[in-house]
C-alpha positions as CSV (number, residue, x, y, z in Angstrom):
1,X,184.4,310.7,19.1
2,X,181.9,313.5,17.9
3,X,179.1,314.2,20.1
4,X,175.5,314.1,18.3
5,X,174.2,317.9,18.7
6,X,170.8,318.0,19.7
7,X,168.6,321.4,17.7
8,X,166.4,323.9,18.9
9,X,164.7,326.9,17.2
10,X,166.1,330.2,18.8
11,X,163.3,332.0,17.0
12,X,161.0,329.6,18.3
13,X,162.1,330.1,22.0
14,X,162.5,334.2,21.4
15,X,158.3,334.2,19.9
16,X,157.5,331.7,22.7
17,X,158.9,333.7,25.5
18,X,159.0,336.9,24.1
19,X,155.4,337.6,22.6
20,X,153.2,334.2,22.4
21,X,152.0,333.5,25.9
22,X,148.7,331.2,24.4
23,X,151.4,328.8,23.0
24,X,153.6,326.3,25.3
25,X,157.2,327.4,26.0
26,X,158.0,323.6,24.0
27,X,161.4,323.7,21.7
28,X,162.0,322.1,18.5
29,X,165.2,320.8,17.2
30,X,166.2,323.3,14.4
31,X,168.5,325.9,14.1
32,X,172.1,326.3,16.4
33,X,173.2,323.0,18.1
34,X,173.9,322.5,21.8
35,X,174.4,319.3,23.4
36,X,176.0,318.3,26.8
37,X,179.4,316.5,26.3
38,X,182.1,318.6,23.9
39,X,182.3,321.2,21.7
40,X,178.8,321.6,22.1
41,X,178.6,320.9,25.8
42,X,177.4,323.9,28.6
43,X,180.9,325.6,28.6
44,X,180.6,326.2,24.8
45,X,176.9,327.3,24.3
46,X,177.7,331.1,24.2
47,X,179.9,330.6,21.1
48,X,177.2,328.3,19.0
49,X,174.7,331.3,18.4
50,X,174.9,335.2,18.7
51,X,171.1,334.2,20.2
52,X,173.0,332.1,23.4
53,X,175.5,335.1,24.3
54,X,174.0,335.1,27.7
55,X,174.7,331.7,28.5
56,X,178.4,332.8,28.6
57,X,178.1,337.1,29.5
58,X,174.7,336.5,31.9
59,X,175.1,338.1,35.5
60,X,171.7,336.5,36.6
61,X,172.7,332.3,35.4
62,X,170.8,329.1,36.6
63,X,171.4,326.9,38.0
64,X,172.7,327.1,41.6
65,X,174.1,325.9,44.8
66,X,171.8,326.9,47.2
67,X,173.9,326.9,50.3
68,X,171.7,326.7,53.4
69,X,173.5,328.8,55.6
70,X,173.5,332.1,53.2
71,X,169.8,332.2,52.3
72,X,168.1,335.1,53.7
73,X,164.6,333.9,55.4
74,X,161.7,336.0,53.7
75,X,159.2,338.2,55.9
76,X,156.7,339.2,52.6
77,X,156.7,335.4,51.0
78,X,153.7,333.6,51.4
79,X,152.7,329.8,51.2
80,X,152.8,328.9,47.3
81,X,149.8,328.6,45.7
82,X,149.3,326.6,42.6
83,X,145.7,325.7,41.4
84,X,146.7,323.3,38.6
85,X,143.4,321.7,36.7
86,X,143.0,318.4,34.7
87,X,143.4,319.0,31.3
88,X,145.1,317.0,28.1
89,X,148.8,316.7,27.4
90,X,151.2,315.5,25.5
91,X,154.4,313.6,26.2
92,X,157.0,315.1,24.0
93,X,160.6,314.2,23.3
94,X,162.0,317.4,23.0
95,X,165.6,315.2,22.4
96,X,167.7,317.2,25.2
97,X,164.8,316.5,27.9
98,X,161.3,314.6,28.2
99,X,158.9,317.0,28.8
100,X,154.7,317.4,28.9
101,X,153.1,320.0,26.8
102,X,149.4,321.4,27.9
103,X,146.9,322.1,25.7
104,X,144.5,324.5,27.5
105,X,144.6,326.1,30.5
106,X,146.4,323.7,32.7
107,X,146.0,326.2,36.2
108,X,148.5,328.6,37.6
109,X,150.5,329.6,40.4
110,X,151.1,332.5,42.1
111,X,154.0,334.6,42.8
112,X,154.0,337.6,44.7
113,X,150.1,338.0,43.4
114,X,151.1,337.5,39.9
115,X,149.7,334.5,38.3
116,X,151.8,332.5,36.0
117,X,150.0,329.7,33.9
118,X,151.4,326.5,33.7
119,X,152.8,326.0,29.7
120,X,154.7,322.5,30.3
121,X,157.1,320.1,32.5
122,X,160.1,318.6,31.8
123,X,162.8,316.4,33.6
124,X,166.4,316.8,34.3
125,X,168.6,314.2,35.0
126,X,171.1,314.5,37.2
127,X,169.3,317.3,39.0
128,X,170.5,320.9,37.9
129,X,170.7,323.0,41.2
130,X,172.0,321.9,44.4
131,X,171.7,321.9,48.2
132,X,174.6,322.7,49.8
133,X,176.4,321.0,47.1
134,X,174.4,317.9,46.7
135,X,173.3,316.9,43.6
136,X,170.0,314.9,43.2
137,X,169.6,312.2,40.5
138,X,166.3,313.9,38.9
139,X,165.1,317.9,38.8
140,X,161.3,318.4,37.5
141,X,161.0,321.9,35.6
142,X,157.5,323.2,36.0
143,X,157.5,326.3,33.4
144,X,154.8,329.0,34.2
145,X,154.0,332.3,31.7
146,X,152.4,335.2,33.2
147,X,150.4,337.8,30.6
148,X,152.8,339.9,30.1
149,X,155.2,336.7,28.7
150,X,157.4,336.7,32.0
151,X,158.5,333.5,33.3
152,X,158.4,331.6,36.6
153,X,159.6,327.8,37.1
154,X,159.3,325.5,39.8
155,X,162.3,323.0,40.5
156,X,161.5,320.0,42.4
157,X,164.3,317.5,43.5
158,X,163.8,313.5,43.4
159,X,165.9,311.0,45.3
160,X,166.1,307.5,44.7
161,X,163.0,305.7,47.0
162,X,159.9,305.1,46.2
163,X,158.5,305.3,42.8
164,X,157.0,308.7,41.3
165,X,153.1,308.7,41.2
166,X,153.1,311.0,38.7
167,X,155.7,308.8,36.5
168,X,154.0,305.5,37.6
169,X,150.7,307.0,36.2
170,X,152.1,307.6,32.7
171,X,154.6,304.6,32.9
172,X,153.5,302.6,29.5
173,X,153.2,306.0,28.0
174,X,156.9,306.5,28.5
175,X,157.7,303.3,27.2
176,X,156.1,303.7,23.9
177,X,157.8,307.2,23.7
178,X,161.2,305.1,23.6
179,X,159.5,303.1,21.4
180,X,158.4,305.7,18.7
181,X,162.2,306.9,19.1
182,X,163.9,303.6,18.5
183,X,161.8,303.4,15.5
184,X,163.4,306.7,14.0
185,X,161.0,309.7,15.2
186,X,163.6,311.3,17.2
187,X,161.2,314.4,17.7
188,X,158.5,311.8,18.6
189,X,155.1,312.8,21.2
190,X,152.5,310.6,22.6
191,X,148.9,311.8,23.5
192,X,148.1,311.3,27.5
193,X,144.8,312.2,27.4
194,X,143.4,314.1,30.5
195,X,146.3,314.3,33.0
196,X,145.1,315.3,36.6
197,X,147.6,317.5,38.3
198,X,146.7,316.9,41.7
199,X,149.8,314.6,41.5
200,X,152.1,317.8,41.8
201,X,149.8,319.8,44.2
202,X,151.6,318.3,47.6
203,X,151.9,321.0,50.2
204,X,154.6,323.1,50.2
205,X,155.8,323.9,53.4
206,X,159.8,325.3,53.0
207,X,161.0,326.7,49.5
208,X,163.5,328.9,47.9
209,X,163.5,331.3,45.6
210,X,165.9,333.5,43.3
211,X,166.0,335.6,40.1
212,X,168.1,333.4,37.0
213,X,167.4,331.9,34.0
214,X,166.9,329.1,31.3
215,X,169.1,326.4,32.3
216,X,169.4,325.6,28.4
217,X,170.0,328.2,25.3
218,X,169.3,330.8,24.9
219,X,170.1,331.4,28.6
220,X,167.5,334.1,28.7
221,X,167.4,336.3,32.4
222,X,165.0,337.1,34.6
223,X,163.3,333.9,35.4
224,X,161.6,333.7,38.7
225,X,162.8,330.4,39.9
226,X,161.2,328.7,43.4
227,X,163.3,325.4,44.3
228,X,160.6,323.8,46.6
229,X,162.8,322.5,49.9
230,X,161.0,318.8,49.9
231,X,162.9,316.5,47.9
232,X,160.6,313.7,46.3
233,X,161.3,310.0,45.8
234,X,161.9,308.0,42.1
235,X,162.9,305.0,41.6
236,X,166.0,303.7,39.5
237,X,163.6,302.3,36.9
238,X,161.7,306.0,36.7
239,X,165.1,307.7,36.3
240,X,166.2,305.2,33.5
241,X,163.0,305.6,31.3
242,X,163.6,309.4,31.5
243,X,166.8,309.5,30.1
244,X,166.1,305.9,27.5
245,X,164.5,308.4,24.7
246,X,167.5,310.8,24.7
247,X,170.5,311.1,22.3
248,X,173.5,309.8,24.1
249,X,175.1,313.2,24.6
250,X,171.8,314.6,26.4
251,X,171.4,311.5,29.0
252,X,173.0,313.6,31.4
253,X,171.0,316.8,30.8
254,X,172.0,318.6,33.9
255,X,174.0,322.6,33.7
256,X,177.0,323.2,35.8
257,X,175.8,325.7,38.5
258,X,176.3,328.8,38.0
259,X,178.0,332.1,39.9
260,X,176.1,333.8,42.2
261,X,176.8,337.2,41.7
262,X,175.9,338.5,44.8
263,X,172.3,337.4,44.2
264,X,170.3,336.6,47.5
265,X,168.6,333.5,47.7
266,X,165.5,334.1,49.8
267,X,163.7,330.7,51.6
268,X,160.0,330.5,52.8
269,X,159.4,328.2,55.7
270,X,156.2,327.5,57.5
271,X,157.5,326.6,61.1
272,X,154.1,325.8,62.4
273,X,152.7,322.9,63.5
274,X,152.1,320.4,61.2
């Protein structure tokens, strides 16, 4: 059977990353294929496009086992500041993920006293990047932009528990996404109004953090990543209406890890009283 090949604009991605910090880092489905099963699956993306070379010749790949016992505790890294405001979005099925698009200044974080604004979110499911080889059923990507077009994402990990707050909140929202794509708008979005962010502001006590890169095509390098060391709870139901609006081949949107290349993974953990 023939996987269905989901699209994506490498010129889009290039402008968006390389020169167009006002606009969200959001993908649209033209241009080279990739998918997740197959030909087009992870271990074929750098042979779809000269553009995804990187996903097969990178040194500096995401995702990763982080394995506990060879991270190297920081003495410069700081608590992680993120000063996200309310602002409208967009629920967008970007057919290989759900994701949120901002439109506005959404807030920022900061890393190492840069300041990276917040451009969008999107969901993985399984989780891409692991602790000491355990794989999570849902990874939130929380892609920042700094001025001069860097990048810095935030990956937070979600066990089955409780349900999401954040999810819960835009729960009907998410259904009529499926909705609108059952109906034939496979690239289909649906206005959430003013979304409050607070939602995503929990402390963050313990985190880890590592120079990589996209986790989809074109692969590009040097993305500050931070893997925040709390794992959040979803429900089954949360994790099922993430994946409903996706092809069949992109259900399980999740990379292989990648090499380390003698990358160090550096960890932040505030060991005083809570």
């Amino acid at each position: 059977m023939i996987s269905r090949v989901v699209y994506i604009s490498t010129l889009v991605v290039t402008l968006l990353i390389l020169g167009a910090s006002s606009s969200p880092i959001i993908t649209e489905n033209k241009g080279a294929g990739f998918g997740y099963m197959g030909n087009h699956g992870p271990r074929e993306w750098g042979k779809l496009s000269p553009e995804y070379s990187e996903c097969a010749k990178g040194k500096l790949q995401s995702p990763l086992n982080i394995l506990k016992n060879q991270v190297v505790r920081s003495k410069v890294f700081k608590p992680l500041i993120r000063n996200y405001v309310p602002v409208n979005a967009t629920l967008l099925n970007n057919q290989f993920n759900v994701g949120i698009k901002y439109e506005g200044d959404a807030g920022s974080m900061e890393v190492n006293g840069k300041n990276y604004s917040l451009k969008q979110m999107h969901w993985h499911s399984p989780s891409e990047h692991r602790l000491n080889g355990v794989r999570y059923p849902v990874e939130l990507h929380l892609v920042h932009q700094a001025e001069d077009h860097s990048l810095s994402v935030i990956a937070i990990l979600f066990n089955y528990s409780t349900p999401d707050p954040l999810l819960l909140k835009i729960k009907e929202k998410m259904k009529e996404l499926s909705k609108e794509v059952f109906a034939g708008d496979e690239e289909a979005h649906v206005p959430l109004g003013t979304l409050d962010l607070k939602l995503l502001k929990k402390n963050t006590r313990k985190y880890y953090r590592y120079v990589g890169s996209l986790t989809t095509p074109p692969c590009y390098e040097n993305v500050t990543w931070t893997v925040l060391g709390k794992v959040r709870s979803i429900s089954h139901e949360q994790v099922a209406a993430i994946k409903a609006p996706l092809k069949s081949d992109c259900k399980n949107n999740a990379r292989p890890c990648q090499p380390l290349n003698g990358r160090t993974v550096e960890l932040y953990e505030d060991l005083g009283p809570h």
